[in-house]
C-alpha positions in Angstrom: -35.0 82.9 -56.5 -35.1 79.8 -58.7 -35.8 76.6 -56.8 -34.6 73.8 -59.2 -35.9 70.4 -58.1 -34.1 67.3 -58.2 -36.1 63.8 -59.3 -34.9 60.8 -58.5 -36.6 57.8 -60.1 -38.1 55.8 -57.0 -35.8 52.4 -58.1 -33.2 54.4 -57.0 -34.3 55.1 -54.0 -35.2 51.5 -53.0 -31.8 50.3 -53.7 -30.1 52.6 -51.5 -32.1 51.7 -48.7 -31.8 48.1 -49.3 -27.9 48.3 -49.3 -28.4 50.3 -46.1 -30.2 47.9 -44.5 -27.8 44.7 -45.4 -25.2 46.5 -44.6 -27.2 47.2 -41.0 -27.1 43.6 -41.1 -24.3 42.0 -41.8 -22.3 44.4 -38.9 -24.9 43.4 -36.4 -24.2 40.1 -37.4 -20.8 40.1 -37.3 -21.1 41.9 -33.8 -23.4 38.9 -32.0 -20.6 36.2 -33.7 -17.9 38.0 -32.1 -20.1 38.1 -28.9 -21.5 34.4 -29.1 -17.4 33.4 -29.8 -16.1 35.2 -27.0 -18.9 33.6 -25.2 -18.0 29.6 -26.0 -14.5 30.0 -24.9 -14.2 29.6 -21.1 -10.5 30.8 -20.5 -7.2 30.8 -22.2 -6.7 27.6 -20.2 -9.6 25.5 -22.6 -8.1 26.9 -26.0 -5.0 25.9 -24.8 -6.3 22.6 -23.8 -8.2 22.1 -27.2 -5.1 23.1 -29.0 -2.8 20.7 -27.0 -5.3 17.5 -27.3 -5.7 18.5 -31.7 -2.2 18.9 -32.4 -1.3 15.6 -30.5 -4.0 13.2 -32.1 -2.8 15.2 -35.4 0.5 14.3 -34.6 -0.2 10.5 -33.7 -2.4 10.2 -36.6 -5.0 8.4 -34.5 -8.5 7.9 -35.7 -11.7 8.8 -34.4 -11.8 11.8 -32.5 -15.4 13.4 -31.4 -16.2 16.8 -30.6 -13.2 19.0 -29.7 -10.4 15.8 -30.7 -10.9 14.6 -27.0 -10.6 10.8 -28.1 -7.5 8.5 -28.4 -7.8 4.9 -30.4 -5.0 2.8 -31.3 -3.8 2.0 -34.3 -4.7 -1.0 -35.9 -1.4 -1.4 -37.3 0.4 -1.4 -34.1 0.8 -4.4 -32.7 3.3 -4.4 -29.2 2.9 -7.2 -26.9 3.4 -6.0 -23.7 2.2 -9.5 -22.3 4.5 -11.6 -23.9 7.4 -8.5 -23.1 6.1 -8.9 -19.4 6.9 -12.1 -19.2 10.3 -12.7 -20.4 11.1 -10.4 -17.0 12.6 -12.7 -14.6 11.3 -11.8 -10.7 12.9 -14.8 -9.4 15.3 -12.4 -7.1 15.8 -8.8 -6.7 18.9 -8.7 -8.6 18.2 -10.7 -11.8 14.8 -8.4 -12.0 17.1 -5.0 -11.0 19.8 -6.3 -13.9 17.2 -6.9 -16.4 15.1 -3.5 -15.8 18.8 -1.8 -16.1 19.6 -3.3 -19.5 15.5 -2.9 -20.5 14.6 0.0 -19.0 17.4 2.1 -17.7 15.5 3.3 -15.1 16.5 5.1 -11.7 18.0 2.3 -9.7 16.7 4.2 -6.6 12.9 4.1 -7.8 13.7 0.6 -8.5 14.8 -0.3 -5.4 11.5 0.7 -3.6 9.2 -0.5 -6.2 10.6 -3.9 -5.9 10.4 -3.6 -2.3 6.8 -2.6 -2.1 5.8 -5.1 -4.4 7.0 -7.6 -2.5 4.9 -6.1 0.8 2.0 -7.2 -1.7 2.9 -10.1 -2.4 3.2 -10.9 1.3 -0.4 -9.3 2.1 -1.8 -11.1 -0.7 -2.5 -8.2 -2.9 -0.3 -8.9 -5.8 -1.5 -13.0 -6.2 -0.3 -13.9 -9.6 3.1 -13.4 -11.3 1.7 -11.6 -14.3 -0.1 -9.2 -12.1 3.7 -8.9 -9.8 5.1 -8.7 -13.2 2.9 -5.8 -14.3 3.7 -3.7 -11.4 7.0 -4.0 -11.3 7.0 -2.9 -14.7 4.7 0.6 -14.2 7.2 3.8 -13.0 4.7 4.9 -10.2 7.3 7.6 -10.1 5.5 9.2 -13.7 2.5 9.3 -12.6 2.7 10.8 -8.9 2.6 14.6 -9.4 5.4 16.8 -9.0 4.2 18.1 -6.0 3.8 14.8 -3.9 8.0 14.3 -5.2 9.3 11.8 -2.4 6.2 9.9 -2.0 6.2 8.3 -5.5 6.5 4.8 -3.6 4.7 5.9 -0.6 2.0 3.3 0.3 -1.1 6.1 0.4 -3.2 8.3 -2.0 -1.9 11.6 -3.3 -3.6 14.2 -4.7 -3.1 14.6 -8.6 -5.1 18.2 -8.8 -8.7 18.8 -10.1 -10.3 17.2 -6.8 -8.5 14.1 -7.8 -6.0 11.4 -6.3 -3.8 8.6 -7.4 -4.9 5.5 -5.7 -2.8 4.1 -3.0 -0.7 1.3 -4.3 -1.7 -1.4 -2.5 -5.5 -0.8 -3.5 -4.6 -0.5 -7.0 -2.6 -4.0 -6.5 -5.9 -5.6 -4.7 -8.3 -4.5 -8.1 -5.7 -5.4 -10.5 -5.4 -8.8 -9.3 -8.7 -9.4 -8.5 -9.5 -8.6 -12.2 -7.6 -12.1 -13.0 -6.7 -10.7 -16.8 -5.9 -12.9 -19.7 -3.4 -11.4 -22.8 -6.4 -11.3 -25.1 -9.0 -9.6 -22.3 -10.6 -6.1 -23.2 -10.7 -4.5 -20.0 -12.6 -0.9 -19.5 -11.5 1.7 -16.7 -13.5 4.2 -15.7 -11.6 7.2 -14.1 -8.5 7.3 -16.1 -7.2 9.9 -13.6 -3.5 9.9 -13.1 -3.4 7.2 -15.9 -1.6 4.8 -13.4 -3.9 2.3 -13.1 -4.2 1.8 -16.9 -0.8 1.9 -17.1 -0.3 -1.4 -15.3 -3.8 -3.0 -17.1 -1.4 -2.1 -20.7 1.1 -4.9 -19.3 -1.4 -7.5 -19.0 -3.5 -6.8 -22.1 -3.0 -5.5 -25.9 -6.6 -3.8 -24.7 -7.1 -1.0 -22.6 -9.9 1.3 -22.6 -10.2 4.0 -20.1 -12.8 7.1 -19.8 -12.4 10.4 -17.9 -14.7 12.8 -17.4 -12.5 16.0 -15.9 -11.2 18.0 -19.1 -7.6 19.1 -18.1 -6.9 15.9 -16.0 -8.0 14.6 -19.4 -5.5 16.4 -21.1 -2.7 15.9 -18.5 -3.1 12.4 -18.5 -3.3 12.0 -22.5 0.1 14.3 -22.8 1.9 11.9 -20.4 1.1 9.1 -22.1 2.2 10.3 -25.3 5.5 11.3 -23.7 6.1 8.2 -22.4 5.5 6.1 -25.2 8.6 5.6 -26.5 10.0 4.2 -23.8 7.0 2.2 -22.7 5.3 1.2 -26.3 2.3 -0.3 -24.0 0.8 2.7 -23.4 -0.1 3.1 -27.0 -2.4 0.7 -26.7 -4.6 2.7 -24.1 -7.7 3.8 -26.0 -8.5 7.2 -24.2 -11.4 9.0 -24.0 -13.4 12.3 -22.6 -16.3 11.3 -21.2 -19.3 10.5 -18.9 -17.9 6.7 -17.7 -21.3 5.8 -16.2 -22.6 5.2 -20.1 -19.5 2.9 -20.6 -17.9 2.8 -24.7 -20.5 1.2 -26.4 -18.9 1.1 -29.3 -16.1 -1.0 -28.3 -18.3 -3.2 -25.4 -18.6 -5.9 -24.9 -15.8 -5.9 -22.2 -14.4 -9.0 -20.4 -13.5 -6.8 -17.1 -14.0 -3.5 -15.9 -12.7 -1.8 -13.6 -14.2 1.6 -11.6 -11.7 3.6 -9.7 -14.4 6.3 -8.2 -17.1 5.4 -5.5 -20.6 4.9 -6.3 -23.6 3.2 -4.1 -24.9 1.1 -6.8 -23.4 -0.6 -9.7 -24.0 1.1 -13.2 -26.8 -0.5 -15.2 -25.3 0.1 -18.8 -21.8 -1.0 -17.5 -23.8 -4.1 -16.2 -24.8 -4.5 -20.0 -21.4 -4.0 -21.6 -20.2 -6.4 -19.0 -19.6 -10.4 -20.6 -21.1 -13.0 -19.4 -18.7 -14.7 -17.4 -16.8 -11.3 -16.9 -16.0 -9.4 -13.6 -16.4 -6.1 -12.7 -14.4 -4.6 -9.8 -15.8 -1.4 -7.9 -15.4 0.5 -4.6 -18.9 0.2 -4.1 -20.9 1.9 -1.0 -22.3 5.4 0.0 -20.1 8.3 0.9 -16.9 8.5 2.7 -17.4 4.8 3.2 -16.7 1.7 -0.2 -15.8 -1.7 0.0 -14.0 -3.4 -2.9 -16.1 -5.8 -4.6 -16.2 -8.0 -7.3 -18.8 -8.9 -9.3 -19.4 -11.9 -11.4 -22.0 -11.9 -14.4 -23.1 -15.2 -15.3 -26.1 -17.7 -16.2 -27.6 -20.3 -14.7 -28.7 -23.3 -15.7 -31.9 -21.7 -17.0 -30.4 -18.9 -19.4 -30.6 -16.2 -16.6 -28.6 -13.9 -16.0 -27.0 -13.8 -12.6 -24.5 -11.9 -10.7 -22.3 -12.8 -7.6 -20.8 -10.4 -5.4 -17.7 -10.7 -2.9 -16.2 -8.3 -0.9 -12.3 -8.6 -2.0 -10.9 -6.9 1.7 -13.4 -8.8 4.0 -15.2 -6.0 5.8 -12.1 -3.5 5.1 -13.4 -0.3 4.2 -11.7 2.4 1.1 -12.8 5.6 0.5 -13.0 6.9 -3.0 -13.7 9.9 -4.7 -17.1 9.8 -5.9 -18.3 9.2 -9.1 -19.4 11.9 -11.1 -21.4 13.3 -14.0 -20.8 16.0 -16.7 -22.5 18.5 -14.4 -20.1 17.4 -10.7 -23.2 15.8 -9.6 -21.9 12.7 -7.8 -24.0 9.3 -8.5 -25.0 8.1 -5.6 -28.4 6.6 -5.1 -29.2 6.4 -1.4 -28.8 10.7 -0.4 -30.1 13.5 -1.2 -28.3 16.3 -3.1 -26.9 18.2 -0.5 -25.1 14.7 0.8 -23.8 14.2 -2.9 -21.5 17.5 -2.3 -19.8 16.9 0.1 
């Protein structure tokens, strides 16, 4: 039998292996990025959440938007003032207010009914003090921004739940920081804890500038969506500059602030907020450990040797709130006097 043997030059040889080998590659490649993909997406929920928060700040055409779009800056070219709008709105009686808000506003008369009505158990209690802040409540449909499930307490004098291990700040609290924040038109006020977005939502009467941070993703995300379908109706909210993030390290980029406000509890205030703080602003906090705040305001000022100093006053007298705490990117809450397994609970 004739064996006929076959050469192949050895170049050959080393290219087929070689295209073996990349092509080895490139599938196990592909494999891990499918793997490492599948891996960085949580849920459907947080696509859905991305995809909600890129196609509105595409949609607004707003500027500025970090990692994931999770940012909200007004326009420079918008210019509403909700100020001067505020305060064309008579509140001399019930029904030259109720007429105006009608012809303004068009807004449930029911709503508007109880709204005037608890504002007025503010002003009584000396918790709404100045007109502008009266003014600014008034104008702020609590009704919006109580969730659907707590419909029929939207003018109930209490905290509600608004999901996410979050809650909507009782009215009258909200009144008591809000007017103890004594805001000028031209202030540039931070919030920390956007939350149900109430609370900014009456600081957007008072001032063209609003900044509030949020650190829960899809309360985030909530929050932004209502704004944006509220805003034609009420053009103040576009000027709430909205962002995801850790609020203990403030906004740098747009401090200093003339106020800020914190609307979660915390036994010590914030050092960097402290910095981003003006002299001669205030800063208004549930401040305390656990379970147990008081709200305070705090003055930054100098003395007459160029220090800085700060004054504290405890806006309830000896009345205790209780917040939810204020937390990091990890849940951790930030209080300084217990241990871990206290910060849990």
């Amino acid at each position: 039998m004739n064996i006929t043997k076959l050469f192949i030059p050895l170049e050959y040889v080393l290219i087929f292996f070689l295209g073996l080998l990349m092509g080895i590659v490139s599938v196990t490649g592909f494999l891990l990025s499918s793997m490492s993909s599948v891996e960085k997406v949580v849920s459907y929920e947080e696509v859905k959440a991305r995809e909600i928060v890129r196609q509105a700040i595409e949609e607004t055409a707003r500027k500025d938007a970090p990692e994931y779009g999770y940012s909200y800056e007004a326009s420079d070219e918008f210019d509403y003032d909700a100020p001067a709008f505020a305060a064309s709105m008579p509140v001399d009686t019930k029904e030259t207010w109720l007429n105006w808000m009608l012809e303004h506003r068009d807004e449930s008369v029911e709503f508007l009914n109880k709204r005037w009505e608890l504002a007025q158990s503010f002003v009584k209690s000396g918790e709404l003090k100045r007109l502008e802040d009266l003014r600014a409540f008034l104008l702020t449909p609590r009704e919006h921004f109580v969730r659907k499930a707590n419909k029929g307490k939207e003018y109930a004098d209490t905290w509600l739940p608004i999901g996410y291990g979050a809650t909507i700040t009782d009215p009258d609290v909200v009144s008591m920081m809000t007017t103890t924040l004594n805001i000028s038109p031209d202030d540039k006020v931070l919030e920390i804890g956007t939350g149900s977005g109430y609370q900014s939502a009456i600081l957007s009467n008072l001032t063209r500038h609003v900044y509030t941070i949020e650190i829960i993703k899809p309360l985030y995300v909530e929050t932004h969506n209502l704004y944006l379908s509220l805003s034609d109706k009420y053009p103040n909210y576009k000027n709430i500059n909205r962002k995801l993030g850790d609020g203990y390290y403030g906004w740098e980029k747009h401090a200093p602030f003339d106020k800020i406000i914190i609307t979660c509890g915390i036994d010590h205030i914030p050092p960097v907020l402290l910095k981003q703080l003006k002299v001669g602003g205030i800063m208004v906090l549930p401040l305390g450990p656990p379970g147990r705040q008081y709200i305070m305001e705090i003055r930054k000022k100098k003395d007459e040797n160029g220090n800085i100093v700060l004054t504290r006053r405890d806006v309830y007298n000896g009345l205790s709130v209780r917040f939810i705490p204020f937390r990091d990117e990890k849940g951790q809450a930030y209080y300084q006097s217990v241990g871990e397994e206290e910060q849990e609970k």
